[in-house]
C-alpha positions in Angstrom: 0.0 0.0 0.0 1.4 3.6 -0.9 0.6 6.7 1.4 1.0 10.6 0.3 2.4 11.4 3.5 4.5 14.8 3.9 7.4 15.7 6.7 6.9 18.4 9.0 8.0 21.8 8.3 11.1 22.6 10.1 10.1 24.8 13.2 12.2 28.1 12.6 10.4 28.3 9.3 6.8 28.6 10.9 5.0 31.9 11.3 3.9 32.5 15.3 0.1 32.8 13.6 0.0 29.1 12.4 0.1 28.1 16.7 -3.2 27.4 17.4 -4.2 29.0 20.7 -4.1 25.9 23.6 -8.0 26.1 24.3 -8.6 25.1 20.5 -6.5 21.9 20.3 -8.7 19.5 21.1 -11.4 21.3 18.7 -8.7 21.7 15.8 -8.1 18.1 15.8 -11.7 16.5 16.6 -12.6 18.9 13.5 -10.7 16.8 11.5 -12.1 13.6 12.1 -15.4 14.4 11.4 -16.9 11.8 9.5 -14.0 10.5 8.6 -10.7 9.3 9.9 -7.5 10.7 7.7 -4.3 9.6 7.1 -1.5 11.2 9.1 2.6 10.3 9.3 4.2 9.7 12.3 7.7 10.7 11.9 11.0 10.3 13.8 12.5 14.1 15.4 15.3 13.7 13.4 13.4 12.7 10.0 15.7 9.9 9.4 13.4 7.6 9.2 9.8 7.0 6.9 7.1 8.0 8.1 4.8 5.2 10.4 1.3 6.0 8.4 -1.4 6.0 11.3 -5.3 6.7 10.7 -7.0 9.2 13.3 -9.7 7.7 14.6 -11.1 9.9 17.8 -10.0 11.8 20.7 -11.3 10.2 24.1 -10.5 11.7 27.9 -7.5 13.7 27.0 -5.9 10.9 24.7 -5.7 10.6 20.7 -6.1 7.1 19.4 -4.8 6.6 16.4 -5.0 3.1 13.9 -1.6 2.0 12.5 -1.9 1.5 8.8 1.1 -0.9 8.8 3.2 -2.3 11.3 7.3 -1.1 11.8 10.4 -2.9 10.9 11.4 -4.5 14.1 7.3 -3.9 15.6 6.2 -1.3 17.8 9.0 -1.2 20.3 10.9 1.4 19.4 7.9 3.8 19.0 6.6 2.5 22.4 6.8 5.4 25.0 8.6 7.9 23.0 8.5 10.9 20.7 7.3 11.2 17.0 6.2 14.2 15.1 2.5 13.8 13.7 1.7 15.5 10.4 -1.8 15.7 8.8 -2.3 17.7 5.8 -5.8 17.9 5.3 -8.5 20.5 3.8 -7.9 23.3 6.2 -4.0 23.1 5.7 -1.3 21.3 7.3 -1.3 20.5 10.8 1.5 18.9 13.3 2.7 18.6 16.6 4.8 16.2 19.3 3.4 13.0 19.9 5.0 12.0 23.6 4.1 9.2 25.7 2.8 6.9 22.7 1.3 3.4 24.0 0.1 0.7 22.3 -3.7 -0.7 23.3 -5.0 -4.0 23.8 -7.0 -3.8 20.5 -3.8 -2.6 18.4 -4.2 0.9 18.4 -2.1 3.7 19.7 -2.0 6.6 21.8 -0.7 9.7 22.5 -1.9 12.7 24.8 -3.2 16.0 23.3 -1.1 17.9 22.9 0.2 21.5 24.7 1.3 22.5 21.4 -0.4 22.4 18.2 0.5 23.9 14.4 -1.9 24.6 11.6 -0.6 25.7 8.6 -3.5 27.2 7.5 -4.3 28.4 3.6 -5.2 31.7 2.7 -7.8 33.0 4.7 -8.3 35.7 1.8 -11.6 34.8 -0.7 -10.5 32.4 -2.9 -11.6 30.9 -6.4 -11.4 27.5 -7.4 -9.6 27.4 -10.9 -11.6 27.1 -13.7 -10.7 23.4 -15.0 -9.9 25.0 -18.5 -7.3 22.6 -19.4 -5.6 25.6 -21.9 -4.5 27.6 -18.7 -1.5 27.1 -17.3 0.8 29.1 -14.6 3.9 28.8 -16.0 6.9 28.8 -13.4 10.4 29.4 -14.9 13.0 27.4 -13.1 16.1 28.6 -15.1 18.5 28.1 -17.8 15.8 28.4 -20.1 13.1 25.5 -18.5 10.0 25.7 -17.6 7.1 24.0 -16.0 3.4 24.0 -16.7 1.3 23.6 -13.5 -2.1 24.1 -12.9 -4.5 26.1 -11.2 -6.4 24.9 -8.6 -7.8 28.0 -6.8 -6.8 31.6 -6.6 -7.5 34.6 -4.8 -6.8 38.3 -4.9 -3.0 37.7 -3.6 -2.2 34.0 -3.5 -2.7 30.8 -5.6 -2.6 26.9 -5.0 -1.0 25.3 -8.1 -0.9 21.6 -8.8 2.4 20.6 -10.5 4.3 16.6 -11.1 5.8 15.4 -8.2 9.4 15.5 -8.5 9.3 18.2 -11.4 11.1 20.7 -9.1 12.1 21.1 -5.5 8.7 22.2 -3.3 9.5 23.9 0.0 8.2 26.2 2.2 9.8 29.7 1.9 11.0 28.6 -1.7 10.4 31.6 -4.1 9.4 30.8 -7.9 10.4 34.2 -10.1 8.9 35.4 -13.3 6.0 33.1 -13.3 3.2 33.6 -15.4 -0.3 32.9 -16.4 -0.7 31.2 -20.2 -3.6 30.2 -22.1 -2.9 28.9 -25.9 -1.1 32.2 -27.6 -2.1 34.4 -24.5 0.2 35.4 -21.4 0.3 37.6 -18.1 3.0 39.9 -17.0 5.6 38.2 -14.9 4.6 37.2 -11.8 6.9 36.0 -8.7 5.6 33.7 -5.8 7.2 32.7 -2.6 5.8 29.0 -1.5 3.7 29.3 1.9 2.7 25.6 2.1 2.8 22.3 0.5 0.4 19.2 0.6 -0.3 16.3 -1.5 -2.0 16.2 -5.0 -5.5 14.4 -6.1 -3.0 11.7 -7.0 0.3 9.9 -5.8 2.7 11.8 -8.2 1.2 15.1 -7.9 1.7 17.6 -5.3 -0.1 21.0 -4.4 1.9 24.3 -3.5 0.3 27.1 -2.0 1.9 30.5 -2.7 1.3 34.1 -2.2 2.2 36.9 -4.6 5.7 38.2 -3.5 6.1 41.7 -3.7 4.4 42.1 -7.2 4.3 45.1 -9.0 1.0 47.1 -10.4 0.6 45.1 -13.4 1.2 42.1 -12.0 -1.7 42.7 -9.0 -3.8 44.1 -11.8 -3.4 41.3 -14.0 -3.8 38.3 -11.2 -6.6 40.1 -9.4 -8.1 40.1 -13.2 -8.1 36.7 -13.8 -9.7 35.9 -9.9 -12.2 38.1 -10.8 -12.9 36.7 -14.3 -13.4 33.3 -13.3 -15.6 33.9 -10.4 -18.1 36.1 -12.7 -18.1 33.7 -15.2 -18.8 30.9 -12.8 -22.0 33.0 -11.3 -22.9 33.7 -14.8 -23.1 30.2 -16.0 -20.3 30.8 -18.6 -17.1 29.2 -17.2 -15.6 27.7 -20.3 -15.3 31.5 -21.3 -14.2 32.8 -18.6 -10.8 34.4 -20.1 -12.7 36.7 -22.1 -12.8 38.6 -18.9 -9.1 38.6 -18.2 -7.4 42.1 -18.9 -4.1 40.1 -20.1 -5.7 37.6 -22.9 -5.7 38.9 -26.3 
């Protein structure tokens, strides 16, 4: 079995907002589980090893319990009373924290106690747009000596996009900036447009994966021209016109 699991963002790299006050932990997480029970990676401090795939399944008098999807080289011992980071990336963005004092139950599952300390790396908060599944537009990200790559757009808002590119295509970090970037539809192309990489989680599919940026000190044009196209899909969307929605686009001829 194959998981799209992803390792947690390195701690000097989070913003103070993504710390979810301590009196909305428990709700953060149970709000997750609603109806569902996702996938989430338990991973060693020092990221040397993969990550122990565990399902969440509900939180009960202070404790998580969590199914293990498979079972660890060499069993449970070594995950038995220690520490792993957990990382969930799920619709409201990516969330981690320390797992401590994981036990193992009875009926197979583990444990861990909420926790004092939680992360959400949430997405934009601004309005946002999903993309307009026009399989002619493309964000075009130039990675240098003369390449580029086609990804697409899956929602966008007046200052920020999430695009969905190949995994493996380039590198995907957090604070990773993408310069000179543009929209393209057939003979039809924005300004230049840079981006700086605010979070990343896992595509529809195994080799895809989703970046979510935020405009990076654009210019007029270039905040014009991507506030244009927001606007163009979202009016053709409420008008029931969608697949001609770059007609109102200031930057397509």
């Amino acid at each position: 079995m194959k998981f799209n699991i992803f390792p947690p963002e390195a701690l000097n790299k989070i913003e103070p907002k993504f710390h979810v006050e301590s009196r909305m932990i428990a709700k953060t997480i149970e709000r997750e589980m609603i109806n569902k029970s996702p996938l989430a990676g338990l991973y060693a401090l020092d990221g040397a090893d993969r990550a122990i795939p565990v399902s969440l399944i509900e939180v009960r008098q202070g404790l998580l319990i969590m199914k293990p999807e498979i079972k660890p080289e060499g069993g449970f011992t070594g995950l038995i009373g220690g520490q792993r980071i957990l990382v969930l990336c799920g619709e409201s963005g990516k969330m981690q924290f320390m797992a401590t004092g994981i036990r193992l139950n009875e009926d197979g599952n583990l444990t861990c106690p909420l926790p004092a300390d939680l992360i959400l790396i949430q997405r934009r908060k601004e309005f946002r747009t999903l993309g307009p599944a026009d399989e002619d537009l493309n964000f075009v990200l130039c990675l240098g000596a003369g390449q580029e790559l086609l990804t697409k757009v899956i929602d966008i808002s007046d200052h920020g996009i999430l695009l969905d590119l190949r995994l493996g295509a380039t590198e995907v970090e957090v604070g990773r900036y993408w310069h000179s970037g543009y929209f393209e539809r057939l003979r039809s192309r924005s300004t230049t447009i840079d981006l700086i990489i605010k979070n990343v989680r896992p595509g529809a599919d195994i080799d895809r994966v989703r970046a979510g940026c935020e405009l990076f000190e654009p210019k007029k044009l270039a905040l014009k021209e991507f506030e244009s196209t927001r606007s163009a899909i979202e009016n053709a969307r409420v008008q029931g016109r969608l697949n001609r929605w770059y007609l109102g686009a200031s930057w397509h001829e």
